[in-house]
C-alpha positions in Angstrom: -12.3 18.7 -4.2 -8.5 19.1 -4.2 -8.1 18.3 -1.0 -6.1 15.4 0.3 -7.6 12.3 1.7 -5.7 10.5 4.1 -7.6 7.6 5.3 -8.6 4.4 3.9 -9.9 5.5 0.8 -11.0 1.9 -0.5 -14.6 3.1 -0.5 -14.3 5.9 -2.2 -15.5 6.6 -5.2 -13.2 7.5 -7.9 -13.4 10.8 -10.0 -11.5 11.7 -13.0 -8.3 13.5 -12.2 -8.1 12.1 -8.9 -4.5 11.2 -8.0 -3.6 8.2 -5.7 -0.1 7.7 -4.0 0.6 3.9 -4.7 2.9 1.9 -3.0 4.0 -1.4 -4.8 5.6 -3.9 -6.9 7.8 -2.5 -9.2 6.4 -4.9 -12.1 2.9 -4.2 -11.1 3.6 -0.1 -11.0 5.1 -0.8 -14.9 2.1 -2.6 -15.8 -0.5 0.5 -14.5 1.8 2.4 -17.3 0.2 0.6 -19.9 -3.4 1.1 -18.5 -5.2 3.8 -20.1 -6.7 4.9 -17.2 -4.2 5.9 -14.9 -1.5 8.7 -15.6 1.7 7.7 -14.0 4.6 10.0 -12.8 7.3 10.3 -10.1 5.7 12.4 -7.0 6.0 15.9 -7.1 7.8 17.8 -4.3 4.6 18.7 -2.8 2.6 15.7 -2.6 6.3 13.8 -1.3 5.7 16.2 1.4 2.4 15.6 2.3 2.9 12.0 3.0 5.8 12.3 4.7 3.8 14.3 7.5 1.3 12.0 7.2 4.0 9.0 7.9 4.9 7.5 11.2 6.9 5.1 13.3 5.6 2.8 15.6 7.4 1.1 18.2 6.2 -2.3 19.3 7.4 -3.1 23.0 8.0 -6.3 24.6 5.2 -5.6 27.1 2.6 -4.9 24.2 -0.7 -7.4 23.8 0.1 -7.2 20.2 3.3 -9.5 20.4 2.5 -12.4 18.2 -0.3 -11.1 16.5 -0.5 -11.0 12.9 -1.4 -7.7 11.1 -4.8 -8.8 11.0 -5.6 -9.6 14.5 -3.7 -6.2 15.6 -6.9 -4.3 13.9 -4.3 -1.3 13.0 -6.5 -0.8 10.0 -9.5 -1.5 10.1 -9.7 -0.2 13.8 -7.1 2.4 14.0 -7.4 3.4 10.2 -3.4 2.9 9.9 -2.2 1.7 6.3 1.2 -0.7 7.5 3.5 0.0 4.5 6.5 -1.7 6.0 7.8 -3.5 9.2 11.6 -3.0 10.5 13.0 -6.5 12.3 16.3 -5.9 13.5 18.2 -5.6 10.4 15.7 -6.4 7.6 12.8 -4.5 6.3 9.9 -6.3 4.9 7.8 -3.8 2.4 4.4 -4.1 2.1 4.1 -7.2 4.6 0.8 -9.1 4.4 -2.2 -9.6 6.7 -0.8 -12.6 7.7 2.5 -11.4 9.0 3.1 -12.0 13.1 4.0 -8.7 15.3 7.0 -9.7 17.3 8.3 -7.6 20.5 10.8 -4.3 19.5 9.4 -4.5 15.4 9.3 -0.8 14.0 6.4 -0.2 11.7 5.7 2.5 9.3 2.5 3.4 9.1 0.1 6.0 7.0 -2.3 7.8 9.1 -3.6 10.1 11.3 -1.8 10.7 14.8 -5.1 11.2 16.4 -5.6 7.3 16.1 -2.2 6.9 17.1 -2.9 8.8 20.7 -5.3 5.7 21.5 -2.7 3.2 20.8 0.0 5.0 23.1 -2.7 5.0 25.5 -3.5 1.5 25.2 0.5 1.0 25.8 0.4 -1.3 22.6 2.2 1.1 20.8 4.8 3.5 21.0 5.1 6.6 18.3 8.7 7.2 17.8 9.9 10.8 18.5 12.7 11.0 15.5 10.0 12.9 13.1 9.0 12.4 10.0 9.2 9.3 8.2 11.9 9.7 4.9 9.8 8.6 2.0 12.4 6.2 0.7 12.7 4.4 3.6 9.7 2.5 1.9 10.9 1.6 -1.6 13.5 -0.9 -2.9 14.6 -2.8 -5.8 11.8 -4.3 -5.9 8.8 -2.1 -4.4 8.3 1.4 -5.3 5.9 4.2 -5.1 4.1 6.6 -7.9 1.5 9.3 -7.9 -1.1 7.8 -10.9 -3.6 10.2 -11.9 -6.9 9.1 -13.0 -7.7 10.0 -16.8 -10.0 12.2 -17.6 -11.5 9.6 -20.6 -11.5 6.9 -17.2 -13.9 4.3 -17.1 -13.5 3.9 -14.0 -15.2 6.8 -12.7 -17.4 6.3 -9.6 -16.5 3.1 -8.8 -14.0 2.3 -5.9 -10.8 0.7 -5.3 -12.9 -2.2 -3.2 -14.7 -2.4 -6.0 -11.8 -3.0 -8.8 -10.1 -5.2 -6.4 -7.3 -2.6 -7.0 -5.0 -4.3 -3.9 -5.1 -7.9 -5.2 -4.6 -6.8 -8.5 
């Protein structure tokens, strides 16, 4: 209906013209530009600024039950509706990191989400929401990962089925 959805949207179903923010391998973004149902393109101003509110830092202290838990076992997703879309270790970034990855003590994490599921997590003292603002965009693409804005053709065959569905993350 034009209006933004910002949680996990893997059971959704799909309607032509419906534009999904993509975060991913560079060689996999170049192969959706040869799929005729998606409509790729750089994001627009507007839609760059959306997400970036919708962006946030996590701070994971030492004291935190989360310490040497994988993504997974955290339940930042599936629980908290977070989408992880990068950890910060000291001085390396790893994009995208997998379910499998372990939390270790002081790791910044970006995150897509709501702050109202944040709230819980500060509660819980497992988390800490940084206070420098919103999140710069770039902060989560590289050589080798980028993001898009692919719009759903209007001749799409995929229509009403969701991303669970196409096993859009695997593939």
């Amino acid at each position: 209906q034009g209006q933004p959805y910002h949680g996990a949207a893997d059971s959704l179903p799909l309607e032509a013209g419906d534009v999904l923010l993509i975060q991913g391998y560079r060689v996999d973004l170049d192969g959706l530009k040869d799929n005729a149902a998606f409509r790729l393109s750089e994001l627009q101003e507007t839609r760059r600024e959306w997400l970036n509110k919708h962006l946030m830092t996590l701070n994971i202290p030492e004291e935190s039950s989360l310490v040497g838990k994988s993504l997974a076992e955290s339940h930042l997703s599936g629980a908290f509706g977070l989408g992880v879309l990068g950890i910060v270790r000291e001085d390396e970034t790893y994009l995208m990191p997998t379910a499998e990855v372990r939390l270790q003590a002081n790791d910044r994490i970006y995150v897509r989400g709501e702050s109202g599921n944040l709230l819980a997590l500060d509660d819980l003292q497992d988390i800490r929401v940084a206070a420098d603002g919103e999140l710069d965009l770039t902060l989560l693409e590289s050589d080798q990962v980028g993001v898009v804005e692919a719009m759903l053709s209007p001749h799409t065959r995929l229509e009403g089925k969701t991303l669970n569905q196409l096993h859009f993350r695997e593939k």
